[in-house]
DRENTORKOL-3810 file (N, C-alpha, C; in nm, 4 decimals):
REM DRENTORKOL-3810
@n.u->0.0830; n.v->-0.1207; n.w->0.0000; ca.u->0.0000; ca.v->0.0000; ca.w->0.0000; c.u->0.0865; c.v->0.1257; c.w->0.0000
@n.u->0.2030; n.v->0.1420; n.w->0.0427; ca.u->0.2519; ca.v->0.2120; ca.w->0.1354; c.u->0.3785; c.v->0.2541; c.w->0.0031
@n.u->0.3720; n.v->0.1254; n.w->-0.0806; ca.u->0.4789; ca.v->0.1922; ca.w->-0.2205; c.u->0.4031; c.v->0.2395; c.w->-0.3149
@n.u->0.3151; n.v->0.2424; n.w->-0.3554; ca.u->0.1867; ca.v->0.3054; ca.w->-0.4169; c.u->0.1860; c.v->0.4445; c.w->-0.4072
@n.u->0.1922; n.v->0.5134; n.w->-0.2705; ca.u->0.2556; ca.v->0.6249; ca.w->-0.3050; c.u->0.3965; c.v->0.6762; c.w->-0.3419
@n.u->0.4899; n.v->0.5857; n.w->-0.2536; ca.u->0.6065; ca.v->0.6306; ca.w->-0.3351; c.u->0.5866; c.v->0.6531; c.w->-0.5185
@n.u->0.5615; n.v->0.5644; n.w->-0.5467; ca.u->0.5594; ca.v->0.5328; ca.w->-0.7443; c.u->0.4907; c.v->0.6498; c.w->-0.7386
@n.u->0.3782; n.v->0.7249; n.w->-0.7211; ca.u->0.3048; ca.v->0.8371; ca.w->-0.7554; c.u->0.3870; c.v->0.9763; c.w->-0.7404
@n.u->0.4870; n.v->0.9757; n.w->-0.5944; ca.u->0.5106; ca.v->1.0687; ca.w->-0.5509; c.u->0.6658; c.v->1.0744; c.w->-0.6746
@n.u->0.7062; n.v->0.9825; n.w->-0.6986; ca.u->0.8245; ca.v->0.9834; ca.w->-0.7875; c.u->0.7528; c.v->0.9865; c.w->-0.9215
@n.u->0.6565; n.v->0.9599; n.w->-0.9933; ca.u->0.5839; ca.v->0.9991; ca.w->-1.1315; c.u->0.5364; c.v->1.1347; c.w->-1.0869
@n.u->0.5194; n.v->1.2136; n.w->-1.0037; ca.u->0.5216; ca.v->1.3502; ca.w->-0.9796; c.u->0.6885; c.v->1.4390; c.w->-1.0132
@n.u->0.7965; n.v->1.4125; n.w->-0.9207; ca.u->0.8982; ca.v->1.4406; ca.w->-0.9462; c.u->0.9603; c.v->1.4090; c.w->-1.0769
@n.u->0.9077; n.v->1.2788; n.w->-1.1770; ca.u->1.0356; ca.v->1.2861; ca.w->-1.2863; c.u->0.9362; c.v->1.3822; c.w->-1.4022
@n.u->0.8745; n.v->1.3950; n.w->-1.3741; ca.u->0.7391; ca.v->1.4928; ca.w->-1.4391; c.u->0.8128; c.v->1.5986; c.w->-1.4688
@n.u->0.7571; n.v->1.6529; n.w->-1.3638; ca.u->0.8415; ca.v->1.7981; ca.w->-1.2671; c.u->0.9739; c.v->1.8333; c.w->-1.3725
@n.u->1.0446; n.v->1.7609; n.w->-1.3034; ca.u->1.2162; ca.v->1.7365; ca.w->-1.3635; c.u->1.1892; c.v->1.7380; c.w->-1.5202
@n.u->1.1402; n.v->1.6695; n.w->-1.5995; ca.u->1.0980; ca.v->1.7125; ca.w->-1.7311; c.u->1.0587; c.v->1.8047; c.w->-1.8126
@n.u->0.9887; n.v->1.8854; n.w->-1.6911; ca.u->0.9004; ca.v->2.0272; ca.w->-1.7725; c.u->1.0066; c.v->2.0747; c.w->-1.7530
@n.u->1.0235; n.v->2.1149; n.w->-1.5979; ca.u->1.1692; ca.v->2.2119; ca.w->-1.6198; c.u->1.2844; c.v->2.1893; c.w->-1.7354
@n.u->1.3060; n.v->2.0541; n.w->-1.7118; ca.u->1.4110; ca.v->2.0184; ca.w->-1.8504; c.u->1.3787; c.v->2.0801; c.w->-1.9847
@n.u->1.2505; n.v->2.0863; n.w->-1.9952; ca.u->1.2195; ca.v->2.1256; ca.w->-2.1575; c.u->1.2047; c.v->2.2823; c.w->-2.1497
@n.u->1.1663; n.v->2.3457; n.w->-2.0337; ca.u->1.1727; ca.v->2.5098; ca.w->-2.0359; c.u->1.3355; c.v->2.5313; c.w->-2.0208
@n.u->1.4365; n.v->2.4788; n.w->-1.9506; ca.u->1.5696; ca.v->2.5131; ca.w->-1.9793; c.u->1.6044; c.v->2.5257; c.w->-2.1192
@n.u->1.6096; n.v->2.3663; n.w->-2.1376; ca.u->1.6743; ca.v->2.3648; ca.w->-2.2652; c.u->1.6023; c.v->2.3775; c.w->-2.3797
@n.u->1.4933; n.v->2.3980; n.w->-2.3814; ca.u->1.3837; ca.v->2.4488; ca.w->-2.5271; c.u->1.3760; c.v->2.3509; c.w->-2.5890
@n.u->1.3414; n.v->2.2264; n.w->-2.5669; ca.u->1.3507; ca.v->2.1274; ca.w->-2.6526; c.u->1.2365; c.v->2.1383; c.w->-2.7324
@n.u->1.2724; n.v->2.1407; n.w->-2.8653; ca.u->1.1923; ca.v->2.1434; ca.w->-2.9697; c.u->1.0493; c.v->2.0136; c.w->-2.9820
@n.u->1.1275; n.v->1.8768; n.w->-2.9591; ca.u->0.9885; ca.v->1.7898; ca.w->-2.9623; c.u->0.9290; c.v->1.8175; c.w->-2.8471
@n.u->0.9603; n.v->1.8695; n.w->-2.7320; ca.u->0.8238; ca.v->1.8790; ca.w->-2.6694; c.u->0.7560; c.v->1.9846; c.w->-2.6552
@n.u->0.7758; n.v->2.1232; n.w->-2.7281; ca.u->0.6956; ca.v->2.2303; ca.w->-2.7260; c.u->0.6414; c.v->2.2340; c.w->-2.8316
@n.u->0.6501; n.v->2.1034; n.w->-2.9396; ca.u->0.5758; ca.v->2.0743; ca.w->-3.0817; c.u->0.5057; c.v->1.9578; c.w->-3.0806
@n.u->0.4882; n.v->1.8993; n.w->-2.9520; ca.u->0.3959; ca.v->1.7857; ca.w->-2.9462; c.u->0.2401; c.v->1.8189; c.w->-2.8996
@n.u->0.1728; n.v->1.7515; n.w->-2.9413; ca.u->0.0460; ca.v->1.7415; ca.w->-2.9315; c.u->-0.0338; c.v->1.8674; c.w->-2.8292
@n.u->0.0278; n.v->1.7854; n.w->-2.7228; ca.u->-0.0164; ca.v->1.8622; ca.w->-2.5807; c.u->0.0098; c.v->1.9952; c.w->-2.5628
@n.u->0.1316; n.v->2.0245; n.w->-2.5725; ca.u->0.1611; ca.v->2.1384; ca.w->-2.5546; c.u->0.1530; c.v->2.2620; c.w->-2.7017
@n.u->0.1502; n.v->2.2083; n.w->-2.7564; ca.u->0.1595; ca.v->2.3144; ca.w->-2.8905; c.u->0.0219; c.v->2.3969; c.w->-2.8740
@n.u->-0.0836; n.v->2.3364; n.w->-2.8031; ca.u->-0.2148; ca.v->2.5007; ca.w->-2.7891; c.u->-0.1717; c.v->2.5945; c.w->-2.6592
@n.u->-0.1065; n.v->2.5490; n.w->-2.6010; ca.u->-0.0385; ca.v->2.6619; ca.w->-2.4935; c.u->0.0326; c.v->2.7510; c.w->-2.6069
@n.u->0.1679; n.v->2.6719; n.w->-2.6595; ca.u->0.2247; ca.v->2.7569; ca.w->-2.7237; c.u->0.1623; c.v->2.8738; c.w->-2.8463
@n.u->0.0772; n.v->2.7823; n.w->-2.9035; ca.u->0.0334; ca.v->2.8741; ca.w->-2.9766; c.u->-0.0709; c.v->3.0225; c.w->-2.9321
@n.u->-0.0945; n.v->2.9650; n.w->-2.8091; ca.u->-0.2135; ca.v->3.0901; ca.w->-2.7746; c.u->-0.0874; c.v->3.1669; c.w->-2.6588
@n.u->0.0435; n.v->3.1738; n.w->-2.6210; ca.u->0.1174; ca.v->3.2794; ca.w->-2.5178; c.u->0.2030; c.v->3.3068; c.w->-2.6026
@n.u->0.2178; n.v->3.2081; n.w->-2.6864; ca.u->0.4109; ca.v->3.1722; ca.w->-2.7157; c.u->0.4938; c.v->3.1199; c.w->-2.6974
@n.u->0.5959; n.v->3.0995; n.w->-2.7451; ca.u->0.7196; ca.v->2.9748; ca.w->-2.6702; c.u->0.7876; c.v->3.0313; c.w->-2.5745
@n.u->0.7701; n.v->3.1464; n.w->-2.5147; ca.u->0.8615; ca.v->3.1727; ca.w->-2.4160; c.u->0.8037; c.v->3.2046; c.w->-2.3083
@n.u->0.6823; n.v->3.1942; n.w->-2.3154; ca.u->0.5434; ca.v->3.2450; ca.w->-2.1506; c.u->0.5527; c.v->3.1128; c.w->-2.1508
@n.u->0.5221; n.v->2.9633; n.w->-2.2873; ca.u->0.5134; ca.v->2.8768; ca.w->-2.2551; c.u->0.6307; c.v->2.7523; c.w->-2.1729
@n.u->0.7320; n.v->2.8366; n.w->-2.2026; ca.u->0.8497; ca.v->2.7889; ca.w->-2.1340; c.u->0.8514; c.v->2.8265; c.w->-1.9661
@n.u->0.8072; n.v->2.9354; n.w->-1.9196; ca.u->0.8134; ca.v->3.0058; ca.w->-1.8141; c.u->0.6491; c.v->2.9379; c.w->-1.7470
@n.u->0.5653; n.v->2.8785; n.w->-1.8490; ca.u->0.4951; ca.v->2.8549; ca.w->-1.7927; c.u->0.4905; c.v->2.6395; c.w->-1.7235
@n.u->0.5537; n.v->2.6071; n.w->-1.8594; ca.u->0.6185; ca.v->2.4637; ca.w->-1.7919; c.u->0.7094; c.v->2.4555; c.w->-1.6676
@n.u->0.7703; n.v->2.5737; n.w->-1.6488; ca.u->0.8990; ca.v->2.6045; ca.w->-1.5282; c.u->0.8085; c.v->2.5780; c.w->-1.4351
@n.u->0.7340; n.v->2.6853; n.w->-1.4152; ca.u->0.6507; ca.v->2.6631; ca.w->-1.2931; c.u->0.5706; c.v->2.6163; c.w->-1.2858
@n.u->0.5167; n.v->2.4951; n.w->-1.3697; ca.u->0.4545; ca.v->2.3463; ca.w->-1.3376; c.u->0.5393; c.v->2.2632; c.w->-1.3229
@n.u->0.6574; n.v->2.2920; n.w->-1.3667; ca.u->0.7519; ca.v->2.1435; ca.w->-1.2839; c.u->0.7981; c.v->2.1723; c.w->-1.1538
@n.u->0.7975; n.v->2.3181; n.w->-1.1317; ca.u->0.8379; ca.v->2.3509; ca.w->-0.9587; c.u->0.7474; c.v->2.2533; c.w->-0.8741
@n.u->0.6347; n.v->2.3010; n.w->-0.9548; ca.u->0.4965; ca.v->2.2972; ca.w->-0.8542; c.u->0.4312; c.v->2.1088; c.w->-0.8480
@n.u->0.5262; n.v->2.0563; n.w->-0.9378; ca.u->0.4941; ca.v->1.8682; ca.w->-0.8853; c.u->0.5669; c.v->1.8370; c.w->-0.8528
@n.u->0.7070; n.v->1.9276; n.w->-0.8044; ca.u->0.8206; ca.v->1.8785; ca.w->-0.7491; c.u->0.7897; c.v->1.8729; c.w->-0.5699
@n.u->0.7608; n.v->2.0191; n.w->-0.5714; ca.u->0.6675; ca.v->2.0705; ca.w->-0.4796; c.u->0.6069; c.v->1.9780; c.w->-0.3881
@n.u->0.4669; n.v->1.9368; n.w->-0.4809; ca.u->0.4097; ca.v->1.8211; ca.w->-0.4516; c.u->0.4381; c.v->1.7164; c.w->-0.4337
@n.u->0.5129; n.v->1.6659; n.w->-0.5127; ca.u->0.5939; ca.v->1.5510; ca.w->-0.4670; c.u->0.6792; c.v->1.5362; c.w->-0.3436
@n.u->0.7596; n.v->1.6415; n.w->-0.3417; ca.u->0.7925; ca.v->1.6761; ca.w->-0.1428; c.u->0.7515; c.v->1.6812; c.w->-0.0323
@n.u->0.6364; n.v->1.7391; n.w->-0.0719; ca.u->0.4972; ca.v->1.7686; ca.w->0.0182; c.u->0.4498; c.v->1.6386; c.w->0.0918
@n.u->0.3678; n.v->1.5312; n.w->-0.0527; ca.u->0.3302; ca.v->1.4315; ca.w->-0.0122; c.u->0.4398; c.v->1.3700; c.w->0.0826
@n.u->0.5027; n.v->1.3302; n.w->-0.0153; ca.u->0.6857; ca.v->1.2294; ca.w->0.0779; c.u->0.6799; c.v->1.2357; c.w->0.2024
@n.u->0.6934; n.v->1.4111; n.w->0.2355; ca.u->0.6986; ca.v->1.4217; ca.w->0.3791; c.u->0.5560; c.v->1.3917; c.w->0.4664
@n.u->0.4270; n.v->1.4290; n.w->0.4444; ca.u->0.3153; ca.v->1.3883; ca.w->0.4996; c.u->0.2842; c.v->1.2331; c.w->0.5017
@n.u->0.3738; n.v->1.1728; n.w->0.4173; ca.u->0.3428; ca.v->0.9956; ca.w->0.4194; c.u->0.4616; c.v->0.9949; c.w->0.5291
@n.u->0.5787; n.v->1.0390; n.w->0.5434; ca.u->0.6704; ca.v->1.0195; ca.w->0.6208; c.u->0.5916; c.v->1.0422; c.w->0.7862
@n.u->0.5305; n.v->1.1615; n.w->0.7937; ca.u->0.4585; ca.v->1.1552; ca.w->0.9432; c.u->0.3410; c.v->1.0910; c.w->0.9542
@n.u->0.3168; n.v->1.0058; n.w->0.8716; ca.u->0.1556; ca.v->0.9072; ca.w->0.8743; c.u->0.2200; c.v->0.7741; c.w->0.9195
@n.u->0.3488; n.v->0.7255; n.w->0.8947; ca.u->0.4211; ca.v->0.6470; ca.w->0.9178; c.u->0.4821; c.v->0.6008; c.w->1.0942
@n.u->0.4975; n.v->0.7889; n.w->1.1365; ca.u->0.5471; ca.v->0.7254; ca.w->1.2633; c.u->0.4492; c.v->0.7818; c.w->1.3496
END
């Protein structure tokens, strides 16, 4: 039960770690894939970069968050 969240709380973090990865480095396939290309097209590639930044803060975030609240459910 109890790794169930780990796997969630770490598919939160490599998330995270991804968006940011693609707002650093501008990676072309993923600001031209499916998902993201109606962001881009309705701010731009560079609100949409600034705007992946701070959705990967924010499941990293979460992902910390949880970790630690499963950590005090524990003891």
């Amino acid at each position: 039960f109890m790794s169930m969240h780990y796997l969630i709380q770490g598919i939160f973090a490599v998330v995270g770690l991804l968006a940011i990865g693609a707002s650093i480095f501008n990676w072309d396939w993923f600001f031209q894939s499916q998902n993201t290309r109606f962001i881009v097209s309705n701010v731009g590639r560079k609100q949409a970069r600034l705007f992946y930044a701070l959705l990967g803060i924010l499941m990293i975030a979460t992902a910390v968050y949880f970790f630690l609240e499963v950590q005090k459910a524990i003891k």
